[in-house]
RODO-2510 file (C-alpha; in nm, 4 decimals, decimal comma):
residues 289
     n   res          X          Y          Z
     1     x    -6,5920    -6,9469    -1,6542
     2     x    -6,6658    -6,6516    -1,9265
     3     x    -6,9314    -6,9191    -2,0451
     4     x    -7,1352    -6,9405    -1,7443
     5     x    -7,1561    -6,5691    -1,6436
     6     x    -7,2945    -6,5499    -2,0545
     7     x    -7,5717    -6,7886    -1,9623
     8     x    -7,6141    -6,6361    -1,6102
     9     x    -7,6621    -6,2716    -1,8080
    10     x    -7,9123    -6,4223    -2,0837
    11     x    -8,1286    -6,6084    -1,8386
    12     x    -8,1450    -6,2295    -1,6195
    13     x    -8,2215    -6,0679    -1,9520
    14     x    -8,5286    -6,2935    -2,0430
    15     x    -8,7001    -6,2843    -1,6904
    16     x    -8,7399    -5,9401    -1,7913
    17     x    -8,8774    -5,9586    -2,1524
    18     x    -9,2240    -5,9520    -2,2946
    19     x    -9,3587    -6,2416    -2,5154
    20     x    -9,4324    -5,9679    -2,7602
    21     x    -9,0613    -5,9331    -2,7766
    22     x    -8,9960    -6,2866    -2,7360
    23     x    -9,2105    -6,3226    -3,0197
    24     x    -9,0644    -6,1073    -3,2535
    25     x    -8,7056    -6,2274    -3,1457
    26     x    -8,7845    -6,5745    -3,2340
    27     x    -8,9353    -6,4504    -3,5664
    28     x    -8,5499    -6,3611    -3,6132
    29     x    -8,4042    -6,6574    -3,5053
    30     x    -8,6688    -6,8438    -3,7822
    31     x    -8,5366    -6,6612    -4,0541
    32     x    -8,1493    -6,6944    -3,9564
    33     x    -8,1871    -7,0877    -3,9370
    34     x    -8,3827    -7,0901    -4,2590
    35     x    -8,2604    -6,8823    -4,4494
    36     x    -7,9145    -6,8041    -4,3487
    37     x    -7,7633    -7,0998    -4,1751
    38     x    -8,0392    -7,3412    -4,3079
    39     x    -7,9804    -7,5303    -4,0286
    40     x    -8,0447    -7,9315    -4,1440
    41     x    -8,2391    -7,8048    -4,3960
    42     x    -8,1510    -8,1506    -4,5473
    43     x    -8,2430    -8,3563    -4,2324
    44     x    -8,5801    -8,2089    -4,2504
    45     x    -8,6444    -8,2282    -4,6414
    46     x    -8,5703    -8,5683    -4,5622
    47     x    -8,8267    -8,6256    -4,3072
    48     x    -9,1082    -8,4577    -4,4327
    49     x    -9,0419    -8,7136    -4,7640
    50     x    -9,0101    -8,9928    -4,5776
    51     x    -9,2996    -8,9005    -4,3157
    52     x    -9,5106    -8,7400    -4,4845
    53     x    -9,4812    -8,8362    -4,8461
    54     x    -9,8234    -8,6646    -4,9986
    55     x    -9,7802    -8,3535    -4,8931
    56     x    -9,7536    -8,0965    -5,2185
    57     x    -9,4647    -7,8556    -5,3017
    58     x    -9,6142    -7,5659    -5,1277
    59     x    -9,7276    -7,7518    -4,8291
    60     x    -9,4151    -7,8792    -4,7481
    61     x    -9,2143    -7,5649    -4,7813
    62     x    -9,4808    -7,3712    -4,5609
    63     x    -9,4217    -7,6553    -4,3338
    64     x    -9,0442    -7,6680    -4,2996
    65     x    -9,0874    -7,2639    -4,2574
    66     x    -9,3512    -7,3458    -3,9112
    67     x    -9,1165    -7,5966    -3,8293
    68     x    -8,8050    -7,3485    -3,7961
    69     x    -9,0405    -7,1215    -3,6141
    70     x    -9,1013    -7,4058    -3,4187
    71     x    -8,7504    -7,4420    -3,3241
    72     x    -8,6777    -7,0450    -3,2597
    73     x    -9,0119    -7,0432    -3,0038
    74     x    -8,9488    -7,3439    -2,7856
    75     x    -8,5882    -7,2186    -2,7918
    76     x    -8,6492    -6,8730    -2,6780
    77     x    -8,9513    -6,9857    -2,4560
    78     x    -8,7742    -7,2162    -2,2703
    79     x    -8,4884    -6,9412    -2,1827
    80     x    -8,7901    -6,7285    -2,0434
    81     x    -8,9295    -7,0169    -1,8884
    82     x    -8,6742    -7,0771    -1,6435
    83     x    -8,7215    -6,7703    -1,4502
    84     x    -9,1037    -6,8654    -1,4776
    85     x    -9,2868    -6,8625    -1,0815
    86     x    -9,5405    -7,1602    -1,0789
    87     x    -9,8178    -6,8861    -1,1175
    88     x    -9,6463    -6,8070    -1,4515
    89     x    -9,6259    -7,1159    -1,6312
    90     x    -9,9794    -7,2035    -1,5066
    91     x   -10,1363    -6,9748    -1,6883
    92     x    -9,9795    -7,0176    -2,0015
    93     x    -9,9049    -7,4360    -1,9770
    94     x   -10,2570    -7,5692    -1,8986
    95     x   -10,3246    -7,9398    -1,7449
    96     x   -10,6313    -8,1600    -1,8692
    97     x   -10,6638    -8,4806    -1,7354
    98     x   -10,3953    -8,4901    -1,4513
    99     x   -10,6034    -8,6307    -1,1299
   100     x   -10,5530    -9,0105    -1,3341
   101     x   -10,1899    -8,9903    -1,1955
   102     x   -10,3044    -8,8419    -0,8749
   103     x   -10,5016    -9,1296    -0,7981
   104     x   -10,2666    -9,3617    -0,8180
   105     x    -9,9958    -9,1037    -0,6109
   106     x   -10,2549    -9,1290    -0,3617
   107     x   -10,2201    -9,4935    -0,3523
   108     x    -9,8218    -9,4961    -0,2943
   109     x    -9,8259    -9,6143    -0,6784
   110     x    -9,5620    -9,5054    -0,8838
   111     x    -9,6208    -9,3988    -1,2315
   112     x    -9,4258    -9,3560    -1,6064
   113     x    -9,5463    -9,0545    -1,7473
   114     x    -9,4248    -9,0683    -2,1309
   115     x    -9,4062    -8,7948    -2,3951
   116     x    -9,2321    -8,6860    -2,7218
   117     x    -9,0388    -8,3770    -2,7841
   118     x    -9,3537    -8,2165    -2,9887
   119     x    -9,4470    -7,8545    -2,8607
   120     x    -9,2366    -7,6963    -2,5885
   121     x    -9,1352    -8,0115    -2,4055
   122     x    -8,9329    -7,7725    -2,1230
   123     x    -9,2237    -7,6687    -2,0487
   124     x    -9,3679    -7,9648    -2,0130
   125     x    -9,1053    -8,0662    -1,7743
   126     x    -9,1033    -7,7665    -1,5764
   127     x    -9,5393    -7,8246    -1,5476
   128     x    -9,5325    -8,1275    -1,4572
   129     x    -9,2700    -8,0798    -1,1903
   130     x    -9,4707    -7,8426    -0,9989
   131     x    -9,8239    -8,0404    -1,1019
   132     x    -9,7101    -8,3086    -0,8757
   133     x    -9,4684    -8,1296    -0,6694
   134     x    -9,2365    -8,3491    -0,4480
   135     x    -9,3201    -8,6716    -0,6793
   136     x    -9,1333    -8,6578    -0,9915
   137     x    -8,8121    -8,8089    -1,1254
   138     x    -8,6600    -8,6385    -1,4279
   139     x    -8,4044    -8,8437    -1,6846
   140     x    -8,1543    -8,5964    -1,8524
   141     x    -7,8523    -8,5675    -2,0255
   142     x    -7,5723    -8,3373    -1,7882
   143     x    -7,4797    -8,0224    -1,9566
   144     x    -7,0404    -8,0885    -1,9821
   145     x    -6,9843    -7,7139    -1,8463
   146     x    -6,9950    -7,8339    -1,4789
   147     x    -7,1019    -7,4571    -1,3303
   148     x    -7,3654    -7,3937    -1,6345
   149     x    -7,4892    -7,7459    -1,5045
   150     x    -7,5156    -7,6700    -1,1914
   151     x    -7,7051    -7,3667    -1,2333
   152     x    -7,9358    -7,4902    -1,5146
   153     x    -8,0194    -7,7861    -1,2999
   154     x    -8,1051    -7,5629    -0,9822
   155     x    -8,3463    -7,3492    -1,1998
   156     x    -8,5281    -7,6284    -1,3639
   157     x    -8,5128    -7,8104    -0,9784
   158     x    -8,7435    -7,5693    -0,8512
   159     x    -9,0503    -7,6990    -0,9510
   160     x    -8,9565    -7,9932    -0,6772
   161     x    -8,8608    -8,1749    -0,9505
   162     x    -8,5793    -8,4872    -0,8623
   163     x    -8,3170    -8,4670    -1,1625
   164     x    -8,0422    -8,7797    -1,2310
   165     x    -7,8328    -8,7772    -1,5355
   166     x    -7,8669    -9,0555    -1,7999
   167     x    -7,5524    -9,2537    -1,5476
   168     x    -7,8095    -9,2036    -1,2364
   169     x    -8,1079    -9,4028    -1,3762
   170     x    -7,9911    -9,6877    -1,0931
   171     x    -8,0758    -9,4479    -0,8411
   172     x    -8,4680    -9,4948    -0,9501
   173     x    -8,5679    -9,7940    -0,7683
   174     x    -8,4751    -9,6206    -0,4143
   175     x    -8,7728    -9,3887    -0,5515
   176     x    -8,9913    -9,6333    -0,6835
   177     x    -9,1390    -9,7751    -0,2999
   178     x    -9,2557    -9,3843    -0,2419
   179     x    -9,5085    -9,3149    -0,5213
   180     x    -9,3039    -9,1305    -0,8064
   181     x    -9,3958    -8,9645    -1,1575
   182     x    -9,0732    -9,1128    -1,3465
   183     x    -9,1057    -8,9207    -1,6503
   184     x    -8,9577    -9,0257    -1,9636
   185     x    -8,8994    -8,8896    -2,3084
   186     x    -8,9225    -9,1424    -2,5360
   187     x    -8,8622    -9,0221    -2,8999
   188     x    -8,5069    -8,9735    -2,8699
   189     x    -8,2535    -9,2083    -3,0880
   190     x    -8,0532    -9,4746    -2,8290
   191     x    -7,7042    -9,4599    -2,7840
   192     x    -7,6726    -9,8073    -2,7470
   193     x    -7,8173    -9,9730    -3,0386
   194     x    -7,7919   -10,3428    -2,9071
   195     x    -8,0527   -10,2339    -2,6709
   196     x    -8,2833   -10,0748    -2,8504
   197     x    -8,6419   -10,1462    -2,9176
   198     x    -8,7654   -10,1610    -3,2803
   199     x    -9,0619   -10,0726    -3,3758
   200     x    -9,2575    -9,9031    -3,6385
   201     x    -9,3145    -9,5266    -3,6507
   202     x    -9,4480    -9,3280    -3,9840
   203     x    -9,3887    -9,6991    -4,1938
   204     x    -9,0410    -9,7357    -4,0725
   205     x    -8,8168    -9,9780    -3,8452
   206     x    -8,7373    -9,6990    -3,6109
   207     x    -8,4766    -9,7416    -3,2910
   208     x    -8,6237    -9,6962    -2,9757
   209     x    -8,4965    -9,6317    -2,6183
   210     x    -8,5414    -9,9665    -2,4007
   211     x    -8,6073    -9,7775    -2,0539
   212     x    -8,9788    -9,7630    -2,0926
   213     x    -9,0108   -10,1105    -2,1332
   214     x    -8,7219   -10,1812    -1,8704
   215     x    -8,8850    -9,9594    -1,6115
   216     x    -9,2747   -10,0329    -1,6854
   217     x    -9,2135   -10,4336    -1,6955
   218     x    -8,9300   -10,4753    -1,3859
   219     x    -9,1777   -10,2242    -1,1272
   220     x    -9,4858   -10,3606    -1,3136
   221     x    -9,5957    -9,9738    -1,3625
   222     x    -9,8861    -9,8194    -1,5327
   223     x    -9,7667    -9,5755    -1,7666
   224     x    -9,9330    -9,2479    -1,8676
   225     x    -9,9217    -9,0633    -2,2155
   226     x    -9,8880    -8,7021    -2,1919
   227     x    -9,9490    -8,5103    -2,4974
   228     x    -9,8475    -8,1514    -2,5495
   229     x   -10,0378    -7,9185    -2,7741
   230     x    -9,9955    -7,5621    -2,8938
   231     x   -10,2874    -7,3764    -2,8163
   232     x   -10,1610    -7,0346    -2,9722
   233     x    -9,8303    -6,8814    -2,9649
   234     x    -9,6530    -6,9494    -2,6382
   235     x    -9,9481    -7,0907    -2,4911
   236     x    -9,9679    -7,4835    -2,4060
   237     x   -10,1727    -7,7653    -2,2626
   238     x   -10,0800    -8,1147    -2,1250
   239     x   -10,3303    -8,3878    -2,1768
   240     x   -10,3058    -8,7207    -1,9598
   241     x   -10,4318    -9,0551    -2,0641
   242     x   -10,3709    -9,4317    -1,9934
   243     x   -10,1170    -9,5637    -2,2353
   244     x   -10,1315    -9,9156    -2,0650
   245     x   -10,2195   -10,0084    -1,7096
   246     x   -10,0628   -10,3459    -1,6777
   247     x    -9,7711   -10,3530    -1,9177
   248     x    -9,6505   -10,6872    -1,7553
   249     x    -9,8863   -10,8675    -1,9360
   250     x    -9,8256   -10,7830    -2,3161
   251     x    -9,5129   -10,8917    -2,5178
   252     x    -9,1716   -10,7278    -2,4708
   253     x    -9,1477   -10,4488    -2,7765
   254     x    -9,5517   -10,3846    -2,7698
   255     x    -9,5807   -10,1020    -2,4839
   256     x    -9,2848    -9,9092    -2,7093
   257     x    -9,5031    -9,9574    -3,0268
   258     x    -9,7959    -9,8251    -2,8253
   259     x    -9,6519    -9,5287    -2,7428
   260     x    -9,4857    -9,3930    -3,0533
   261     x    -9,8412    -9,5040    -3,2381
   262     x   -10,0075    -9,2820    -2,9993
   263     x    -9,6802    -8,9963    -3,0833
   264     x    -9,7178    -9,0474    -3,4531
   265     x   -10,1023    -8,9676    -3,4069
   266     x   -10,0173    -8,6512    -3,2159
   267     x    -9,7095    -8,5538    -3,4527
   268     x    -9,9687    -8,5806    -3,7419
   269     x   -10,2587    -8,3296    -3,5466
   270     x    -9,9980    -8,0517    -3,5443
   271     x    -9,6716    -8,1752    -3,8052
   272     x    -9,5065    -7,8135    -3,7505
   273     x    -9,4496    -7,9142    -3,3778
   274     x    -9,2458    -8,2072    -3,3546
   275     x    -8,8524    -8,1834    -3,4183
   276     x    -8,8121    -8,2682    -3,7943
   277     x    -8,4580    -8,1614    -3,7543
   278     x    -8,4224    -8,4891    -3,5166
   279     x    -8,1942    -8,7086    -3,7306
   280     x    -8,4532    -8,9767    -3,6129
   281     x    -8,3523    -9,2328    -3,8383
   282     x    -7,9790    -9,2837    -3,7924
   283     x    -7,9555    -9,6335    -3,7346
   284     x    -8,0984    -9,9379    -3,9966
   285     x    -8,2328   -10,2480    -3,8550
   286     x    -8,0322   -10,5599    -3,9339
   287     x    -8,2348   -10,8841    -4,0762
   288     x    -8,1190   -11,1790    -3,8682
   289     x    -8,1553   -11,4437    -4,0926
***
């Protein structure tokens, strides 16, 4: 109980906070987690040489330092976000490219919007909700407090957003028929590893979720890349573009490749963005023989 009235009082104390104090907050929260509680400090190091292999001694440690500042803003952002009014997040989360979902919305067509968690993703979530109010299906993983869930799930529900839990996905296809933005976060490790997609991302054999290719390939569904970029502090855009129209028609494995390509290729515009605390790599690919 004492738990949910603490997240009930945090969320009220945001709503009523500047960014400039937001800003400076977060500053904090960088320094604690990298200098104090060096929070995966090794996870990251790890990364960065794996990923990103060239970079010098200096770039690397000015990196890891954006990337915990990073961490602190889309953490602190996304508590301020969810007493955001659609007006709010509009102006600071702008769309580019968004009418090539609406015309297929228009059609009754149902659509796979896919992104990475690079930028502030809730944001993301919480913009495209109310882009295409009434039309989107959200994937998430259910918060174990049951009242904190509840609440947390009626805030981020108000941008019309439909939300199942990772054990609702079945519930998509009743969806499907009506013309739905089922977006999907692709970049996360799967918890079932005999499922999983392989492909390679930054040179590696990298585990991949298998819903994209389940969903695109059994509702034959076009699926849409959105890519989020920091414009300046606490300000965002969402960029829309055709990932692959007909993914029926290309080999089972290529549509997952095709979208963490098109992720590494963002990751690498703007490294400081993406979650190199991820433990990304967790699971090595067997060689059948």
């Amino acid at each position: 109980m004492w738990v949910y009235f603490i997240v009930r009082f945090i969320l009220w104390k945001f709503s009523w906070l500047s960014f400039k104090i937001i800003n400076w907050l977060s500053n904090g929260v960088a320094f604690v987690l990298h200098h104090l509680i060096r929070y995966r400090r090794e996870v990251i190091q790890s990364n960065l040489d794996t990923c990103l292999e060239n970079l010098a001694s200096d770039e690397r440690n000015k990196l890891i330092k954006q990337n915990y500042l990073n961490l602190s803003d889309v953490l602190l952002e996304s508590i301020k976000g969810l007493s955001f009014t659609e007006q709010e997040l509009a102006v600071r989360n702008k769309s580019v490219g968004a009418e090539l979902i609406d015309q297929y919305l228009e059609k009754g067509q149902s659509v796979i919007c896919v992104c990475g968690h690079i930028a502030n993703w809730e944001w993301a979530v919480l913009g495209i909700g109310y882009r295409f109010r009434n039309k989107v299906i959200g994937i998430y993983k259910q918060i174990n407090n049951p009242r904190v869930e509840s609440y947390i799930k009626k805030l981020r529900a108000k941008c019309s957003m439909k939300l199942l839990t990772t054990h609702e996905t079945r519930l998509i296809h009743e969806d499907i028929p009506k013309g739905r933005v089922i977006l999907l976060m692709g970049d996360q490790n799967p918890s079932n590893i005999q499922e999983a997609i392989w492909v390679k991302f930054f040179g590696k054999d990298t585990a991949c979720l298998h819903g994209l290719e389940k969903y695109a390939g059994s509702y034959q569904l076009p699926v849409v890349y959105m890519e989020m970029t920091r414009t300046k502090r606490s300000n965002y855009q969402m960029s829309f573009s055709m990932l692959c129209e007909n993914p029926s028609t290309i080999p089972k494995g290529e549509l997952t490749q095709m979208f963490m390509s098109r992720l590494e290729k963002t990751i690498l515009k703007n490294p400081s963005d993406w979650l190199w605390s991820h433990k990304r790599w967790k699971h090595v690919k067997e060689n059948k023989k």
